[in-house]
C-alpha atoms as one frame of an Amber mdcrd trajectory, in Angstrom:
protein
  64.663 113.129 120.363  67.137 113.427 117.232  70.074 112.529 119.415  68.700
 109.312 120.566  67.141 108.415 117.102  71.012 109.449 115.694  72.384 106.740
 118.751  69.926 104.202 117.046  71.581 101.505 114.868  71.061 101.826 111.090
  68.817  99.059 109.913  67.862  98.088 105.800  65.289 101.345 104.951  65.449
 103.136 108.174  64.276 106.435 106.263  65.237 110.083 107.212  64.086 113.543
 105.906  66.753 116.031 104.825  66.543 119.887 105.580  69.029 122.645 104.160
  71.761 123.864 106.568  71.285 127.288 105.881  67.374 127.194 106.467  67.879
 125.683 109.608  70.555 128.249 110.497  67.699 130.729 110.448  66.011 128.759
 112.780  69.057 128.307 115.454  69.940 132.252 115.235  66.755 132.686 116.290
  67.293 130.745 119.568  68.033 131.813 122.812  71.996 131.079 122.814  72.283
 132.568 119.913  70.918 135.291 120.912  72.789 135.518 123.653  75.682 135.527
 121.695  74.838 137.753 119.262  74.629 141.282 119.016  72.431 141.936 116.053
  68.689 140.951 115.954  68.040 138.326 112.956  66.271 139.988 110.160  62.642
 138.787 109.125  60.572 135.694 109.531  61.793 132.070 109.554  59.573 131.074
 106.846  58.284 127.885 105.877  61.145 124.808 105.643  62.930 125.618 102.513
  65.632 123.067 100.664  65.841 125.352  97.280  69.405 126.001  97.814  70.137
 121.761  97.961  67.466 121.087  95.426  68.574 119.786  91.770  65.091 119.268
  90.389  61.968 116.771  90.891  61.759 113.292  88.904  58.873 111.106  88.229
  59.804 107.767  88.185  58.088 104.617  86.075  56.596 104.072  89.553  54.746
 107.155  90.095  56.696 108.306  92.432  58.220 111.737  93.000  62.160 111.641
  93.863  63.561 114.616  94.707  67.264 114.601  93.389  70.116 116.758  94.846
  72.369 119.135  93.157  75.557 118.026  92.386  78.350 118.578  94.814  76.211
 118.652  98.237  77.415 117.218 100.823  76.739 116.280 104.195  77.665 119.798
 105.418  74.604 121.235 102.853  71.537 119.187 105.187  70.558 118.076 108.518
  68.585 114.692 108.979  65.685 114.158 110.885  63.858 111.507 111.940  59.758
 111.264 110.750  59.142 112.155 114.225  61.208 115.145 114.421  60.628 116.000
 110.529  56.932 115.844 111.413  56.668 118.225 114.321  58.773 120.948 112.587
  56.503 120.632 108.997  53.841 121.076 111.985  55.493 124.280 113.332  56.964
 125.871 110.109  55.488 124.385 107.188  57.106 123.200 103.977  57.695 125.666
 100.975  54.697 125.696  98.076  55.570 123.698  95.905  58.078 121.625  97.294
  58.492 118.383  98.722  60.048 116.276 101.242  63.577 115.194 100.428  63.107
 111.498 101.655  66.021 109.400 101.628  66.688 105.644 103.208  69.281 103.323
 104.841  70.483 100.247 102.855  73.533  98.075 102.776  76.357  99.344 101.015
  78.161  96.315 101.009  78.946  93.616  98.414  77.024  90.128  98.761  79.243
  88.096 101.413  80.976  90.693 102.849  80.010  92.127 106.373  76.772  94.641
 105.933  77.356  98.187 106.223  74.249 100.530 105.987  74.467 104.064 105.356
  71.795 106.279 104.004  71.796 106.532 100.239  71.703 110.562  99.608  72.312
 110.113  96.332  70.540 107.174  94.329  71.528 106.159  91.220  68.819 107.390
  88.516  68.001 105.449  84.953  66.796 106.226  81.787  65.904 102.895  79.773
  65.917 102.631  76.127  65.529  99.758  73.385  67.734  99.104  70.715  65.774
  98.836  67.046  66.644  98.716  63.569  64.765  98.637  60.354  64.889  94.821
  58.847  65.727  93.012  62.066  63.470  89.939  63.094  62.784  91.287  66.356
  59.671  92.900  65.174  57.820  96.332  67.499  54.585  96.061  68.024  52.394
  98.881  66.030  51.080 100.359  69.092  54.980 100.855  70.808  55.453 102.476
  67.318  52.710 104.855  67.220  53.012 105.956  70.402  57.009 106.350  70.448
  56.617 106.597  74.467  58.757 108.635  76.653  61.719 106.943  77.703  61.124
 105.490  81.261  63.322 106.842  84.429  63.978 104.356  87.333  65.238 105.880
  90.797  66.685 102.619  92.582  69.293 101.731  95.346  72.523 100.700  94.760
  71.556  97.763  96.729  69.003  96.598  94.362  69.874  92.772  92.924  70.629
  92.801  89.299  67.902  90.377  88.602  65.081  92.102  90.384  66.709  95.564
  88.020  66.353  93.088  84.886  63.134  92.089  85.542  61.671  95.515  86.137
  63.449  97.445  82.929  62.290  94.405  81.004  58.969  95.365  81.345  59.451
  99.136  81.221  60.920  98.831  77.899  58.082  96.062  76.277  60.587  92.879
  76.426  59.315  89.721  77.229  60.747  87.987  80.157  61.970  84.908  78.873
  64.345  87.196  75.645  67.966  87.931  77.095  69.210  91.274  76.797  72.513
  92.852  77.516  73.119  96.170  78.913  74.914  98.616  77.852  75.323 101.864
  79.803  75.890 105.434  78.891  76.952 107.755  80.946  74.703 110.926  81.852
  77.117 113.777  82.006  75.193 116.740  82.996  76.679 119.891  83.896  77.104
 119.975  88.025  76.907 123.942  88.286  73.896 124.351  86.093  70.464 123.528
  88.113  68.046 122.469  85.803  64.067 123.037  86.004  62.171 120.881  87.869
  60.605 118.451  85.226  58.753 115.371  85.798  60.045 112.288  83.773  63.312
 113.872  82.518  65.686 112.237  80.490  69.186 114.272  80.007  70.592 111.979
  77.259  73.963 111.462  76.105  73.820 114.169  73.284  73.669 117.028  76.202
  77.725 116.531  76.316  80.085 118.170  74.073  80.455 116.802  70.605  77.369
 114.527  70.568  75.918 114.467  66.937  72.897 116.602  65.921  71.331 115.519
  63.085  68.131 117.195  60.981  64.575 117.249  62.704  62.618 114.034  61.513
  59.860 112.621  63.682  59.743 109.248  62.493  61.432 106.516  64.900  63.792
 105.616  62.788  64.751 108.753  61.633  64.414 111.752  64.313  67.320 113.931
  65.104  70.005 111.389  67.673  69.167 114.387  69.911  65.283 113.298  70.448
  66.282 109.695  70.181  67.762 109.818  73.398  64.793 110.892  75.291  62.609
 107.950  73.890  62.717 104.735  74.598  62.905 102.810  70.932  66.800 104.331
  70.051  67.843 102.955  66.571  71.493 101.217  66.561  73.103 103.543  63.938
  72.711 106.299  66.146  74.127 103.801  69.312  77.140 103.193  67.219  78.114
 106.661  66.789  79.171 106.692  70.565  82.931 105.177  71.043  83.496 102.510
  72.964  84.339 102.221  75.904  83.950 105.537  76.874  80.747 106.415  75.589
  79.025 103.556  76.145  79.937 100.461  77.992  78.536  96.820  78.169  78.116
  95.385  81.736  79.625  92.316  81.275  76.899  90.063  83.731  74.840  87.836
  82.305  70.879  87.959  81.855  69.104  85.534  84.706  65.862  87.152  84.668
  63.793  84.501  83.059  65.504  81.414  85.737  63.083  81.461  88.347  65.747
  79.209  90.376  68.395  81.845  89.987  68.913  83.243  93.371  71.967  85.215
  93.240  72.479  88.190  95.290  74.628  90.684  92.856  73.396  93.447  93.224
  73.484  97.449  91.170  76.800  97.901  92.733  78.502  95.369  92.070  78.158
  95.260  88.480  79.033  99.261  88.112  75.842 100.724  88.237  76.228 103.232
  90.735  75.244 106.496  89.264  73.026 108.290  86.946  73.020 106.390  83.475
  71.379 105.613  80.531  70.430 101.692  80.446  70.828 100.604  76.658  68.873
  97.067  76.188  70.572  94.900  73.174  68.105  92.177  72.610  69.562  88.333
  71.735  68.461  87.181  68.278  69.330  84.261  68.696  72.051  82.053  71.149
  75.133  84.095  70.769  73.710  86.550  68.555  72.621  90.051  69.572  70.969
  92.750  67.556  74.156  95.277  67.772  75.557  92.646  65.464  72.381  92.486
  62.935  73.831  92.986  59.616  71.109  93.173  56.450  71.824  91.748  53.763
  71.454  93.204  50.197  68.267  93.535  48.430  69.345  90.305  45.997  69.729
  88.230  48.831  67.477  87.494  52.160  67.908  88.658  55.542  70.550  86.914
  57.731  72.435  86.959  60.408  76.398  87.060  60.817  78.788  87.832  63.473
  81.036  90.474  62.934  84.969  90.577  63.705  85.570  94.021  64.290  85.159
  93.793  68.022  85.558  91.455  71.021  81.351  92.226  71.953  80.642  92.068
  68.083  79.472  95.649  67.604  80.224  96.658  63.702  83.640  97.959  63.974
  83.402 100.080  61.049  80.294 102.002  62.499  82.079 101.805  65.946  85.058
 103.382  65.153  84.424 107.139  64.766  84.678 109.843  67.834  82.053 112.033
  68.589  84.350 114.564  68.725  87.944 114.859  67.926  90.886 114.691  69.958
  92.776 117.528  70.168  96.395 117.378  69.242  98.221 117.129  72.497  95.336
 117.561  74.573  95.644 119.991  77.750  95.230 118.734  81.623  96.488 122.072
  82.958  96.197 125.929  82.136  93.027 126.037  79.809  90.774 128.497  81.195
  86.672 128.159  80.105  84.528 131.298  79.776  83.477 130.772  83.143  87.191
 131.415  84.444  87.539 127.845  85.866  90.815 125.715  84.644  89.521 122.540
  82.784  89.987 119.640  85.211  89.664 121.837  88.263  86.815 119.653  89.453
  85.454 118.157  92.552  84.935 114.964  93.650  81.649 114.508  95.649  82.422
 112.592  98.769  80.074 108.960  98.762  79.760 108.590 102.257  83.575 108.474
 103.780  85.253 108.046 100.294  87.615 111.110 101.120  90.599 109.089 101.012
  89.635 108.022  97.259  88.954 111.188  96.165  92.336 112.456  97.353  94.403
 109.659  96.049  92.656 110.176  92.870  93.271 113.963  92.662  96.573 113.463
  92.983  96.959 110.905  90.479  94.652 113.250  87.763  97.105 115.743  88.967
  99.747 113.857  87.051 100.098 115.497  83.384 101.388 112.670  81.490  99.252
 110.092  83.087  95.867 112.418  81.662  97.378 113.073  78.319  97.317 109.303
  78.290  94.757 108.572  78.481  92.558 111.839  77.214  94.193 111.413  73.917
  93.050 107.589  73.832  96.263 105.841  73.974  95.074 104.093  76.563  92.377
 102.025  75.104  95.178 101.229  72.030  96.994  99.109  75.247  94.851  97.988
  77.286  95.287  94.373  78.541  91.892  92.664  79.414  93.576  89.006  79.031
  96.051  89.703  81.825  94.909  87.012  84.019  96.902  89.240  87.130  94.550
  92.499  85.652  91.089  93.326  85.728  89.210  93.162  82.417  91.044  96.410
  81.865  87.984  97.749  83.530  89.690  99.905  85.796  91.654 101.215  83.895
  88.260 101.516  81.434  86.594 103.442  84.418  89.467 106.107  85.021  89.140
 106.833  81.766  85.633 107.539  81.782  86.590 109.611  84.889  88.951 111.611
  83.653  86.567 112.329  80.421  84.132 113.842  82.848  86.614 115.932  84.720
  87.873 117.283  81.485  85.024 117.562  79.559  84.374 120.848  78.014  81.578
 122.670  79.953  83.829 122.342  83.060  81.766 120.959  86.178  82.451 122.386
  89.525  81.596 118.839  90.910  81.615 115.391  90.142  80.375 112.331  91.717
  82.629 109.505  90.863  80.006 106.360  91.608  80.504 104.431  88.684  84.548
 104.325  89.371  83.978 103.515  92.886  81.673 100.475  91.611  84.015  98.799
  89.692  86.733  99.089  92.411  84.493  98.060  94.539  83.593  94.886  92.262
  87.328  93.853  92.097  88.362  94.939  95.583  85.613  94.095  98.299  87.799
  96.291 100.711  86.458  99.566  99.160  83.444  97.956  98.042  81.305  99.648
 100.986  81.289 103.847 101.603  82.980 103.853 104.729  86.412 105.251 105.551
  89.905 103.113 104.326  93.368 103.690 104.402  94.462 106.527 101.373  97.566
 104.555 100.991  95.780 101.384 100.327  93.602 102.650  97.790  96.613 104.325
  95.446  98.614 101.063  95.952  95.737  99.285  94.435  94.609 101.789  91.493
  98.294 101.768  90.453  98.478  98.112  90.476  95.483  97.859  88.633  95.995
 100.349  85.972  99.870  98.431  85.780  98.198  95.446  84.994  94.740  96.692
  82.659  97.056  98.312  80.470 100.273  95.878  80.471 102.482  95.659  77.056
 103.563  92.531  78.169 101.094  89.673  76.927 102.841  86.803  78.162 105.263
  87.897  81.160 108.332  85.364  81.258 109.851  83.858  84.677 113.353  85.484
  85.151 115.236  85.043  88.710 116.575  88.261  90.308 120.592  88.053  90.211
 121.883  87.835  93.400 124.480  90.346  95.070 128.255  88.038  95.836 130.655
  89.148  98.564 133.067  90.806  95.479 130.208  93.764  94.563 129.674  94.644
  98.220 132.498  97.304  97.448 132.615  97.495  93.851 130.041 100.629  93.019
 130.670  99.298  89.247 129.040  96.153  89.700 126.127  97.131  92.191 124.965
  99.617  88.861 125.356  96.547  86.568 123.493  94.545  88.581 120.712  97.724
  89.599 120.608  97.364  85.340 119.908  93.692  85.615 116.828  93.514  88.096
 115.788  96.732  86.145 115.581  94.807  82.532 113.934  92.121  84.111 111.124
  94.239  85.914 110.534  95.986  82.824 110.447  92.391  80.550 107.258  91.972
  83.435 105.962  95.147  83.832 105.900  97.527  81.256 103.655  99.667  80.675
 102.842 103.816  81.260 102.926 102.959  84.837 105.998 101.726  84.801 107.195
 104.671  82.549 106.055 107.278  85.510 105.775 105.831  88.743 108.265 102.503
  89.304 111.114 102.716  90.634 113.658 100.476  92.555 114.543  99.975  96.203
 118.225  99.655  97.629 118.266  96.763 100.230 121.214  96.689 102.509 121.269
  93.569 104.799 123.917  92.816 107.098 123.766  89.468 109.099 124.770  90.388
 112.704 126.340  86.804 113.361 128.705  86.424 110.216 129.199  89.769 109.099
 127.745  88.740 105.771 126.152  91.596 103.709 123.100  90.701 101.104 122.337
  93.722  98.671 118.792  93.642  96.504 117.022  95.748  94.517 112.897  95.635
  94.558 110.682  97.414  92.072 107.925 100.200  94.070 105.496 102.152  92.363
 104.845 104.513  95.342 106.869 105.518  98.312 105.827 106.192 101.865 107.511
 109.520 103.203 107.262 110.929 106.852 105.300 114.325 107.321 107.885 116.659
 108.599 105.971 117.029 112.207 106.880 119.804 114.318 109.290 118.951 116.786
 110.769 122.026 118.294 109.409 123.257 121.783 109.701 126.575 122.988 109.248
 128.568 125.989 110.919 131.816 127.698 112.781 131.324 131.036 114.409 134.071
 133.159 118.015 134.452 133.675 119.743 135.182 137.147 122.884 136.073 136.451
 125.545 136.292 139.923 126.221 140.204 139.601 123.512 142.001 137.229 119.650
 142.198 136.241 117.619 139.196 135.337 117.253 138.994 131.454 114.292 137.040
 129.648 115.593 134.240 126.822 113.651 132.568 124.706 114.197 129.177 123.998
 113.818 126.939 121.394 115.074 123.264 121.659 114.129 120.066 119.686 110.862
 118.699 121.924 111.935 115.889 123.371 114.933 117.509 124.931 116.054 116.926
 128.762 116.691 119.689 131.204 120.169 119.111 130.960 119.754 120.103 127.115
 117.383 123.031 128.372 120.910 124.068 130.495 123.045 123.517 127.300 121.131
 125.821 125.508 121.560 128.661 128.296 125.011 127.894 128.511 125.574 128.736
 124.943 124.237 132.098 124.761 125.140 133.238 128.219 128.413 131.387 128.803
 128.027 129.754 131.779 128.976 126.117 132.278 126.232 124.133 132.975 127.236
 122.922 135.572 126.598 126.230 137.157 123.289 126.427 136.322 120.397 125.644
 138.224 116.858 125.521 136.927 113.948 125.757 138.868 109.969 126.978 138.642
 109.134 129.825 140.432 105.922 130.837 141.754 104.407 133.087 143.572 107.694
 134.336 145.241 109.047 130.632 146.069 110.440 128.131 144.379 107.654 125.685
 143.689 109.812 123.008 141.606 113.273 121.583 141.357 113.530 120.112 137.942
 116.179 117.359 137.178 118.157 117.351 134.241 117.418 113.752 133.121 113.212
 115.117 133.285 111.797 115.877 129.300 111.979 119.358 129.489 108.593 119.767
 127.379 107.013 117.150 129.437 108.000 119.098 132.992 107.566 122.638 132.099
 103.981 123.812 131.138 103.134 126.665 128.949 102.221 128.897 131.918 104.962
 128.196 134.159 107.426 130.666 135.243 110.869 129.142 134.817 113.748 130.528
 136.356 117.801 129.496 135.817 120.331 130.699 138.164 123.663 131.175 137.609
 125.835 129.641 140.822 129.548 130.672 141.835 130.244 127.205 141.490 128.784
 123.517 140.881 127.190 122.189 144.658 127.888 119.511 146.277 124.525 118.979
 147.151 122.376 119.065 144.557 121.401 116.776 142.381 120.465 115.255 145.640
 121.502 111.713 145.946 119.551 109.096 143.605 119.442 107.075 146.659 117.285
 109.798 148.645 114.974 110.134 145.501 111.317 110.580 146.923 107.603 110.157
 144.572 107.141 113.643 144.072 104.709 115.902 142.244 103.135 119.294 141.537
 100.954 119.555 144.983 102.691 116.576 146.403 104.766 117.696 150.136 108.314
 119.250 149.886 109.502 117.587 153.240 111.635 114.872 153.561 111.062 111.432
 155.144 111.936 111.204 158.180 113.963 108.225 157.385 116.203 110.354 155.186
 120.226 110.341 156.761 121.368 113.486 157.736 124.784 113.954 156.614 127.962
 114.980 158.737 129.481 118.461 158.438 132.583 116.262 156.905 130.638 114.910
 154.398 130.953 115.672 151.004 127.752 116.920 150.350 127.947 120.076 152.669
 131.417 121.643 151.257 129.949 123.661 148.977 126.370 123.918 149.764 123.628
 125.522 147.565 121.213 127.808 149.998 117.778 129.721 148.434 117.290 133.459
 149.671 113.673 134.342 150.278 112.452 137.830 150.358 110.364 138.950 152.964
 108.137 142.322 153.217 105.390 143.399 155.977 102.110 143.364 154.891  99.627
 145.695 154.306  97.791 146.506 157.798  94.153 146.146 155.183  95.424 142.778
 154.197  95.710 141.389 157.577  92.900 139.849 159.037  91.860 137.448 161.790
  92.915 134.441 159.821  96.399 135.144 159.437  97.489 136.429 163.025 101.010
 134.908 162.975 101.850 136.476 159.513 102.363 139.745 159.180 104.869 139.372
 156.660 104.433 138.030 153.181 107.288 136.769 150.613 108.155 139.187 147.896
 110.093 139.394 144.662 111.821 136.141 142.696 114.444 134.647 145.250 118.238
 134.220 144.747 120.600 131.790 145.660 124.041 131.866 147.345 126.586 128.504
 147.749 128.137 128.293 151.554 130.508 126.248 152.951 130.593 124.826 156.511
 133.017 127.970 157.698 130.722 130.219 156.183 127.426 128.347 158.137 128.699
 128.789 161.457 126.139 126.108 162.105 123.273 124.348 160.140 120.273 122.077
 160.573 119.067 119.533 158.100 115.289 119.831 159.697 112.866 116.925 159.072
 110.378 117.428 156.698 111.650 119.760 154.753 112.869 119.852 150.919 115.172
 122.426 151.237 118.888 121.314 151.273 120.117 123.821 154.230 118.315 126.260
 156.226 120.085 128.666 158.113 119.324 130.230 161.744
């Protein structure tokens, strides 16, 4: 039933129920097979389905509805899925833990609006905690109720695949905003320790002040004067204490604009698109007026009335003064490898959580983090002091915005042992629809374009000027003087385009050597890279152990070891070496079961002929025969259980011939058999073969006489 419901194409909320692993490894060592296999009986009962070990906590969303969130870092090696057929039968047979729930999750389309759909289940939806923006003396005015009551603030569990005006619509009304009054949204991230679990709590916010360094101010009650600590788990949060978070790695204004109120609008952006794939908290910033927002409400003195006025400080308007404090400090230098926390973890030694297939951008980025310089960077906020976002070749500077924020999670203080990057993977996503989706890419595609991007977000160059490459003449094609002068040139000129920390630590310059094959005429260039592609040194060696018959002593073993796409003839070579025989006088066949089962030709791929079980044998002749290799023209379709006789159209040659002066003859040994291994169905052979055969060369003196029988392999027989 689960295989065929697996075989089933995904479709927009097929749903599925998730069950831990190591429950259901209770269940299957309790099976027959296993059983079978095993020789200890399982200890005690299987016990009701339990998903504790997978379990984060339970959420209660604005909805009503339960959500059951997973802990960070499980994967898709931590659960099973079932489908509500098969999830129902074993909740029938085993039960479901008290106090637990289902762990319910659904299919949607990961992909961005016009690009081909992809649906994958969504394990891991992104959860939000909505808050309004208020300040004393604005004339956006609370109602007295919203003040009295100072409500919760409201959580939202939603799919990725959610449109952005459908999430507008709904927060609006979560958060007391009218419809037809534009917000913007700011996000902060929720950075929440991935090896602590946390209690099960309905309607849990974890704000912003949970991280390191978040300010913690006396314990007031009033709204506009509680503790930043309790402001962040209501919904009214005053600005002063919204300012006090840098920008933009604290918090972070989504840059699309507010549609909700056009009941014409019909555009399909959707959650993902627009960065909002994981856990954050949703900041509303109500519009004054046209242009006007209340992050840049400034009161006036008491001697003159209220007004508004745009501030300067910043390119969203947020008071750059109050906006330009750190939570915390930056340390001097800051660390990326060798600081060890109290729990005995490195800082930065982090996991990525794997978003479906994303494995090849979790190792790209690793090994980018892994990159000291790079981190120092942009930990020590150098970063944000260059960035670029009128580069019309960049991105905003929002990727390199959302590595940052990355790389502030990995090294936070209270070191995670797991992080899932989904707000990164969002904003590649929104400026590269190839990764836009979570199913597998190429690595090397992903780094090319994270480089790139980060080259161009955080550019020194405002304006980059049109220089032409100098081109190499026919008098520096042997002057190693003026090749470095002009290596010098094309360098100058890349960095008068592309300058910036990327360019300090990754670019480099390619060495093009052209040579036309009509004129002779060689072209030289040199082309900036900022990554190279290297072959994986792949094992090429082959090796196998052979037996060697030497003309007047024992057989010896040798083991060989030759590169694997080696001939026989280099097989030969590398006997001849150690036992210093030409190889010429060498012949190499398979032997088995007392005969010679194959004749192997030296212009045959040794590793392709010879299998790991076969018994290879190499004599050494008194001299090189005449009459093998047998004549190309005599060459027969051959194979392992294929006949050894020869067509009958083969030509028989003449005792003068050339082929029969020196004449290469096998020796097969022959011994009576036992009178108990006889029986009725072997009358006629008495005898069976015995021992590894030899070989001997004759010449037609030696003979006497010889037939060349028809059908039959064997290059002489004698009588």
């Amino acid at each position: 039933m689960i295989d065929a419901w697996r075989q089933e194409k995904l479709t927009e909320g097929k749903n599925a129920f998730l069950v831990s692993t190591l429950w259901m490894e209770r269940v299957t060592s309790r099976g027959t097979e296993a059983r079978k296999k095993s020789k200890v009986e399982p200890e005690g009962e299987i016990g009701p389905i339990d998903n504790s070990d997978i379990v984060q906590q339970i959420i209660k969303d604005y909805t009503g509805q339960d959500f059951v969130q997973l802990k960070p870092g499980v994967t898709l090696d931590d659960f099973m899925l079932f489908d509500p057929d098969s999830w129902g039968l074993i909740v029938e047979w085993y039960g479901l833990m008290p106090g637990s729930l289902p762990i319910e999750r659904f299919a949607h389309n990961t992909s961005q609006p016009g690009a081909e759909p992809s649906f994958l289940f969504e394990f891991n939806p992104p959860i939000f905690t909505i808050h309004r923006l208020h300040t004393q003396g604005s004339p956006i005015l609370l109602s007295q109720k919203l003040k009295v009551e100072d409500p919760i603030a409201p959580v939202f569990v939603l799919s990725t695949s959610t449109k952005y005006v459908d999430f507008l619509k709904m927060i609006k009304e979560a958060a007391h905003i009218e419809l037809k009054t534009k917000v913007r949204v700011w996000t902060v991230p929720r950075l929440q320790p991935a090896t602590e679990a946390t209690a099960a709590v309905a309607n849990t916010a974890t704000p912003p002040s949970s991280r390191p360094g978040s300010p913690v101010s006396g314990d007031v009650s009033a709204p506009d004067q509680r503790s930043p600590q309790d402001s962040w788990t209501k919904l009214l949060l005053d600005v002063p204490t919204f300012f006090k978070l840098k920008k933009p790695v604290q918090r972070d204004l989504i840059p699309e604009l507010d549609h909700s109120a056009n009941s014409n609008y019909n555009g399909s952006t959707n959650l993902a698109f627009v960065g909002l794939a994981a856990d954050q908290n949703i900041v509303l910033d109500e519009e004054i007026k046209k242009g006007t927002w209340l992050t840049m409400f400034q009161p006036q003195s008491k001697a003159t009335s209220t007004s508004l006025t745009r501030t300067t400080g910043s390119k969203n308007g947020s008071n750059s003064q109050s906006n330009s404090g750190r939570n915390s400090p930056i340390p001097s230098g800051p660390m990326t490898r060798g600081r060890a926390q109290k729990s005995g973890r490195t800082q930065g030694t982090v996991g990525l959580s794997n978003l479906g297939n994303t494995c090849y951008m979790n190792s790209a980025l690793q090994c980018v983090r892994s990159v000291e310089e790079l981190t120092k960077y942009f930990l020590s906020g150098c970063a944000m002091q260059e960035l670029n976002t009128d580069n019309a070749l960049g991105n905003n500077g929002e990727v390199a915005m959302a590595y940052e924020r990355l790389l502030q999670e990995i090294y936070r203080d209270s070191t995670p042992g797991a992080i899932a990057p989904r707000n990164f993977k969002g904003i590649i996503g929104k400026w590269r629809a190839q990764f836009a989706g979570y199913g597998q890419q190429d690595s090397q595609e992903f780094l090319g374009f994270l480089l790139d991007g980060l080259q161009e977000d955080l550019s020194r160059v405002k304006k980059k000027p049109y220089i032409e490459k100098p081109d190499s003449t026919d008098e520096m094609v042997n002057n190693p003087e003026a090749i470095r002068e002009m290596a010098a040139k094309v360098w100058d000129i890349t960095k008068k385009r592309d300058d910036s920390v990327i360019a300090d630590l990754f670019t480099g310059m390619y060495k093009s050597t052209l040579v036309c094959p009509t004129c002779s005429k060689v072209s030289i260039t040199f082309d900036p890279f900022n990554n190279l592609t290297l072959q994986l040194p792949i094992h090429s060696s082959w090796q196998h152990n052979v037996f060697f018959f030497p003309l007047y002593d024992k057989p010896v073993a040798i083991s060989v070891d030759i590169d694997k796409n080696s001939s026989i003839l280099g097989l030969k070579e590398f006997i001849s070496k150690r036992v210093d025989v030409p190889t010429e006088r060498l012949f190499v066949v398979e032997e088995f079961k007392s005969k010679w089962y194959k004749h192997y030709s030296d212009f045959n791929v040794a590793s392709e002929e010879i299998t790991q079980n076969d018994h290879v044998a190499v004599y050494e002749l008194e001299d090189k025969p005449t009459n093998w290799p047998p004549s190309r023209k005599a060459k027969k379709k051959s194979g392992k259980y294929s006949s050894n006789n020869d067509s009958e159209e083969d030509e028989i040659p003449d005792w003068d011939d050339e082929i029969a002066k020196r004449m290469l003859v096998p020796v097969f040994h022959r011994r009576p058999k036992p009178k108990d291994s006889q029986n009725r169905f072997s009358p006629k052979k008495p005898w069976e073969l015995a021992g590894a055969p030899f070989c001997i060369m004759l010449t037609p003196e030696e003979v006497g006489y010889a037939i060349f029988p028809p059908h039959s392999n064997r290059l002489t027989h004698l009588r």
